[in-house]
C-alpha positions in Angstrom: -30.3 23.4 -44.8 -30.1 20.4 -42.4 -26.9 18.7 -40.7 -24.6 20.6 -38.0 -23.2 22.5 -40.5 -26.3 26.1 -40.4 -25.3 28.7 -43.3 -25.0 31.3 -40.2 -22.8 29.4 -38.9 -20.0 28.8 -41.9 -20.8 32.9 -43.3 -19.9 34.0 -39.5 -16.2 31.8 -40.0 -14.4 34.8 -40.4 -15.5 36.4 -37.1 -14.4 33.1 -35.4 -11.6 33.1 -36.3 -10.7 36.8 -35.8 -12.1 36.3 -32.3 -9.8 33.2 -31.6 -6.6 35.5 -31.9 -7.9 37.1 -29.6 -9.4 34.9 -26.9 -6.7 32.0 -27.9 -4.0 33.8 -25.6 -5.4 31.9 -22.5 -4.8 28.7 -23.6 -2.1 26.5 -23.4 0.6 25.5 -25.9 2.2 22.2 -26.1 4.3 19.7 -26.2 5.7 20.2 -22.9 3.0 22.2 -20.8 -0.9 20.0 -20.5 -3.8 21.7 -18.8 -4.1 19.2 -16.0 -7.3 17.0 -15.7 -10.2 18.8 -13.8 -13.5 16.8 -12.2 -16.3 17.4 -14.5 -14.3 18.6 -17.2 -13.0 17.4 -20.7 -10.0 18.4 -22.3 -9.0 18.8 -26.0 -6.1 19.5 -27.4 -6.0 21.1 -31.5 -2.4 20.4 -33.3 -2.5 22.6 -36.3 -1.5 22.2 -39.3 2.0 23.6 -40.8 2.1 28.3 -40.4 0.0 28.0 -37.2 -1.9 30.5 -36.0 -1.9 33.8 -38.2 -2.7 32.2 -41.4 -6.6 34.3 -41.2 -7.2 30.9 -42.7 -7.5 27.1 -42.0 -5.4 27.2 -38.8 -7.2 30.1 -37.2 -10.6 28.5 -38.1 -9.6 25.0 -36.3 -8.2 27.4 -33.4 -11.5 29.1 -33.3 -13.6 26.0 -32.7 -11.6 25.2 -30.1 -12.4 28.6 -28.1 -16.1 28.4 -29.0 -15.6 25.1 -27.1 -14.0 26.3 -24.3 -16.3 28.9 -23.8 -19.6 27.9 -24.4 -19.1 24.2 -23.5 -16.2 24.3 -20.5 -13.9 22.0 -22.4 -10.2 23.1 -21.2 -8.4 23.7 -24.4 -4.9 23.6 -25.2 -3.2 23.7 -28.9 -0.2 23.1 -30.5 1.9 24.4 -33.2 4.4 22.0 -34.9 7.7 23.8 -36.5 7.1 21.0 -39.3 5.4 17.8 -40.3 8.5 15.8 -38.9 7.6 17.1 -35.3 3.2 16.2 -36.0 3.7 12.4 -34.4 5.0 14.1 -31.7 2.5 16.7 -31.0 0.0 14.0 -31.7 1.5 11.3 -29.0 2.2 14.4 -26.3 -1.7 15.2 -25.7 -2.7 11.6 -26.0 -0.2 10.6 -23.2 -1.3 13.6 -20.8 -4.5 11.7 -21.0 -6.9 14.0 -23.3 -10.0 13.4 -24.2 -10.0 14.6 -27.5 -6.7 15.7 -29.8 -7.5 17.7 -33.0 -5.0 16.5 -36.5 -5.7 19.4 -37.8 -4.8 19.1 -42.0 -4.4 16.4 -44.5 -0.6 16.4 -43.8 -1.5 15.0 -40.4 -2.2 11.8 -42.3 0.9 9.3 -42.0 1.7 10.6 -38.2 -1.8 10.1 -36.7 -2.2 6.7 -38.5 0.4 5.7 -36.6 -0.3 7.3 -32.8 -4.0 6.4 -33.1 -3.5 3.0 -32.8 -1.2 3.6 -29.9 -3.5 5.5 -27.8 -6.5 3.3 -27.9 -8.3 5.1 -25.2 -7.7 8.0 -26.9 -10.4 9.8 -29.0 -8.7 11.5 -32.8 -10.3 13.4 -35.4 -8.7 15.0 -38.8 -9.8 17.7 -40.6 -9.6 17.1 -44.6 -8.2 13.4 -44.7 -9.5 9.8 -44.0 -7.9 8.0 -41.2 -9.6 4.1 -40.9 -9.4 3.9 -37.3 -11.7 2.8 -34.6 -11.1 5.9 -32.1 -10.7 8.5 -35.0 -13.4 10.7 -36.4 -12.9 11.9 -40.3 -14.2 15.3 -41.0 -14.3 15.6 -44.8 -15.8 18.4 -47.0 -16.9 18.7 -50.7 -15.0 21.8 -51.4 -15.7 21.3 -55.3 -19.3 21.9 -54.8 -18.3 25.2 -52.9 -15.8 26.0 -55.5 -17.9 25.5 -58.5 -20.0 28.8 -56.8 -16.7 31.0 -56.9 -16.1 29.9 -60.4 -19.7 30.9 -61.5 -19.0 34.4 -59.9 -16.0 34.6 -61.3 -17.2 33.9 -64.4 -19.7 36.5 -63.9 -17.1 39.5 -63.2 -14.1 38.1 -65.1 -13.7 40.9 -68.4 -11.0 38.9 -69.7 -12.3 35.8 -69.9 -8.9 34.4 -68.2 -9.1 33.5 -64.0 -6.0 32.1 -62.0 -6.1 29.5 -58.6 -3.1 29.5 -56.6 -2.4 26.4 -54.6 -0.2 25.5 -52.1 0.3 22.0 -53.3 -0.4 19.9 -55.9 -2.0 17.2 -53.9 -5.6 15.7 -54.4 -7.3 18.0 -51.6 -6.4 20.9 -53.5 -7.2 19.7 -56.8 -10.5 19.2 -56.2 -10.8 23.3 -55.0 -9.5 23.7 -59.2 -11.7 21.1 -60.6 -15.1 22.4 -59.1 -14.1 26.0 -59.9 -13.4 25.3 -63.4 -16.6 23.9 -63.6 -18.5 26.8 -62.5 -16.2 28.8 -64.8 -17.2 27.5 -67.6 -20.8 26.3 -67.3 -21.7 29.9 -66.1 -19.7 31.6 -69.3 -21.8 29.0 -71.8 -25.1 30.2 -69.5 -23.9 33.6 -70.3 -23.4 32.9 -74.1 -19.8 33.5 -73.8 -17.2 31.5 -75.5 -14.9 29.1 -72.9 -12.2 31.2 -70.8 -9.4 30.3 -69.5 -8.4 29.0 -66.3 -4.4 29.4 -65.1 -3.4 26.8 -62.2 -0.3 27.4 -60.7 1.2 26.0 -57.5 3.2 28.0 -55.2 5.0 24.5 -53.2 4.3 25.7 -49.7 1.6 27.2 -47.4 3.8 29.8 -45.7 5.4 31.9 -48.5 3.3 34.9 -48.9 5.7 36.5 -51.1 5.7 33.2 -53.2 2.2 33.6 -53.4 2.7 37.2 -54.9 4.9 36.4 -57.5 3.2 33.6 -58.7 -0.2 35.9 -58.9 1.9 38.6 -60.8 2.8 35.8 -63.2 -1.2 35.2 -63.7 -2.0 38.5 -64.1 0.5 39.2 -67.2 -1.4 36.5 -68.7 -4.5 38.3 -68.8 -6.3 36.9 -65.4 -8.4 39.3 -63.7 -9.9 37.2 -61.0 -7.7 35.0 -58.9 -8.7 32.4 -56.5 -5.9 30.9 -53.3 -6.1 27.7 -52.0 -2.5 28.6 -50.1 -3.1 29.0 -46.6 -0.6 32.1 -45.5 1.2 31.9 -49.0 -2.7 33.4 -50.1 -2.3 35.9 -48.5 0.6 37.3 -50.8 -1.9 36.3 -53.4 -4.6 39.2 -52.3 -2.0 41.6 -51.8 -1.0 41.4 -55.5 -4.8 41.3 -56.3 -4.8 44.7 -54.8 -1.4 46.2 -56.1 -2.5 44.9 -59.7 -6.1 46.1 -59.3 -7.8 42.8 -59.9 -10.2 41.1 -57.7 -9.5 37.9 -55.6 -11.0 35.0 -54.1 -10.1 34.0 -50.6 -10.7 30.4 -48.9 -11.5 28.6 -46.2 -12.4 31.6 -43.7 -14.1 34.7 -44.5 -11.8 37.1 -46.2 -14.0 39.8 -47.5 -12.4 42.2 -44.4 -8.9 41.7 -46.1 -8.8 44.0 -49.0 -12.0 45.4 -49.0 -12.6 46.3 -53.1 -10.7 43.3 -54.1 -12.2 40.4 -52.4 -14.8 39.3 -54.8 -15.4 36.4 -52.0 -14.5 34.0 -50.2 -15.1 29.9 -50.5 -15.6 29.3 -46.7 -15.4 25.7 -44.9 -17.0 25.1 -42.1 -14.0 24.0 -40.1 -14.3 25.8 -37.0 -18.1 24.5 -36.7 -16.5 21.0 -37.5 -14.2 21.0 -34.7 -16.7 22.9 -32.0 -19.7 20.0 -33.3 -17.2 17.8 -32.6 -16.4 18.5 -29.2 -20.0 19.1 -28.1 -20.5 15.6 -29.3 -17.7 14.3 -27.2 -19.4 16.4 -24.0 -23.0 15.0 -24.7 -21.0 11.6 -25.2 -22.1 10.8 -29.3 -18.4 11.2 -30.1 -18.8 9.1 -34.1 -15.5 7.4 -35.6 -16.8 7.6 -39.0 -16.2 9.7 -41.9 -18.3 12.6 -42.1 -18.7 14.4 -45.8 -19.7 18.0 -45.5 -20.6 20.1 -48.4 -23.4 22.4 -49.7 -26.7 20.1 -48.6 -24.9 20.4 -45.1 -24.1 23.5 -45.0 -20.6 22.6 -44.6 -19.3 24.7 -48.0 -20.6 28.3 -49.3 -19.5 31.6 -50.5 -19.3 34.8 -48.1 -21.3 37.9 -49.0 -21.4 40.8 -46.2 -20.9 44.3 -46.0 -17.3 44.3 -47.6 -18.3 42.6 -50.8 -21.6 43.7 -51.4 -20.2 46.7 -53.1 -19.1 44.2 -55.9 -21.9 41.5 -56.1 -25.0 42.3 -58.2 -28.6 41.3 -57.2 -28.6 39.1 -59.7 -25.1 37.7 -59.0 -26.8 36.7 -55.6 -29.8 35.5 -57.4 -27.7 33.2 -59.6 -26.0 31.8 -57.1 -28.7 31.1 -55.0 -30.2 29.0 -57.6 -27.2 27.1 -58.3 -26.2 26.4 -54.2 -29.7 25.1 -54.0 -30.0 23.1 -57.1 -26.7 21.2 -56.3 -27.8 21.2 -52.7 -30.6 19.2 -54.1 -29.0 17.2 -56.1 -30.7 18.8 -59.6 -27.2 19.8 -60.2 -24.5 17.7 -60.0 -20.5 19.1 -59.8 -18.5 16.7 -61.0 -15.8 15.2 -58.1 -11.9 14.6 -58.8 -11.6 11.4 -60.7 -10.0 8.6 -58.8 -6.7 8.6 -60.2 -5.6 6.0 -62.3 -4.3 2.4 -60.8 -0.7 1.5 -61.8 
């Protein structure tokens, strides 16, 4: 596949972002300590997104671009951890005042607070993960997460006995929305290529993503209604979401990062995102000086969406589950096969 975005690259997320726990603990934290400016050197700064670092997810992802980047590129990294979104403009307006060179809004909640400190810093490079900020110093890393998710759906449809599959979000905002509208569609295209009548998919939103044990009840609700295969988009509330998988004995999907090493036996797969290639691509084009304030759509023609298969799922996924998938990836890499995107809504 073309684009910065190489299928090694988003399969290996997982081990990123494991690594990043590890190798983070030389950074620095902020607001209120900066790395200071060394000759020769760039520095960038990572705020993440509400839960922080722990959530083997979105935040550790973003975190483990930013090590890759420190260690293979010499940035000087630092990152921050708001206690909420009230504290994000902050976080955002600390790094650019210490004079970085690049600061990370990690998260569509980022939104409102860096469309308000970009055009204070000037000078200042930007760039969001999953939102759309029109500013001239701001980057806009966007993915096509239905496309992704429509491959989940098709697997699920694949190993679902009941014919009835769950997603667990963490809000019920348009980002996530379009994680249940592409995995619908691979539900039930692949049960009509299967010759099996349309199942059912139960949506459910937990209202935060840090509330594992939200996340648990919520997939214990699922299961008494049949579902046998349940898919998070929660962040650390989906985390509570495979641990019921496994208590129950169903299967679950994990998101973002590799989660296949969770609950080995119960991870089906995971949808993985390219976000820790995002934010490392991102900084080695600031160092070879082709930073790009655009908007830049990522999905599976780039290489920026996929499913995980290694050594902890493979029990699970047929040959010819791989085979099927492979032929839908590349036919709506292509373009022969088109997932449908989240209408716009509705003008009032």
């Amino acid at each position: 596949m073309g684009g910065i975005f190489g299928r090694r690259e988003v399969v290996r997320a997982g081990v990123l972002a494991a690594g990043a726990l590890l190798l983070g603990a030389a950074m620095l934290r902020g607001p209120g300590r900066a790395a200071a400016p060394e000759e020769g050197r760039l520095r960038v700064a990572v705020v993440l997104s509400v839960g922080g670092l722990g959530d083997r997810s979105f935040n550790d992802m973003a975190h483990a671009g930013l090590v890759r980047a420190e260690n293979e590129l010499g940035v000087i990294g630092a990152y921050g951890e708001p206690a909420g979104m009230s504290e994000d403009e902050r976080y955002l307006d600390f790094y650019a005042d210490q004079g970085f060179d690049l600061v990370f809004a990690v998260g569509f909640l980022m939104t409102s607070a860096l469309e308000k400190v970009a055009p204070r810093h000037p000078q200042t490079r930007f760039a969001i993960i999953d939102a759309v900020v029109e500013q001239p110093n701001v980057a806009s890393l966007v993915f096509r997460e239905h496309e992704g998710s429509y491959l989940v759906g098709a697997l699920t449809a694949r190993h679902s006995r009941s014919g009835v599959a769950g997603i667990v979000k963490g809000l019920d905002v348009p980002l996530l929305m379009r994680f249940e509208h592409g995995f619908r569609q691979g539900f039930q295209a692949e049960r009509a290529h299967l010759g099996r009548p349309p199942g059912r998919v139960l949506s459910m939103v937990a209202g935060s993503f840090s509330d594992p044990v939200r996340g648990k009840e919520l997939t214990r609700v699922m299961v008494r209604e049949g579902a046998d295969v349940v898919y998070q988009a929660a962040g650390q509330t989906g985390n509570g979401v495979i641990a019921a998988a496994k208590e129950a004995g169903i299967l679950a999907i994990g998101v973002d990062a590799n989660q296949n090493h969770e609950r080995p036996g119960t991870m089906l797969t995971s949808m993985v995102k390219g976000v820790d290639v995002a934010v490392y691509e991102t900084c080695r084009a600031l160092v070879e000086g082709r930073f790009d304030a655009r908007v830049q759509s990522f999905g599976l023609a780039e290489g920026g969406v996929g499913w995980a298969l290694d050594e902890h799922n493979r029990p699970l996924v047929t040959a010819e589950d791989e085979e099927r998938l492979r032929v839908l990836a590349g036919a709506i890499a292509t373009g022969a096969l088109v997932v449908e995107p989240l209408p716009e809504p509705e003008p009032r």
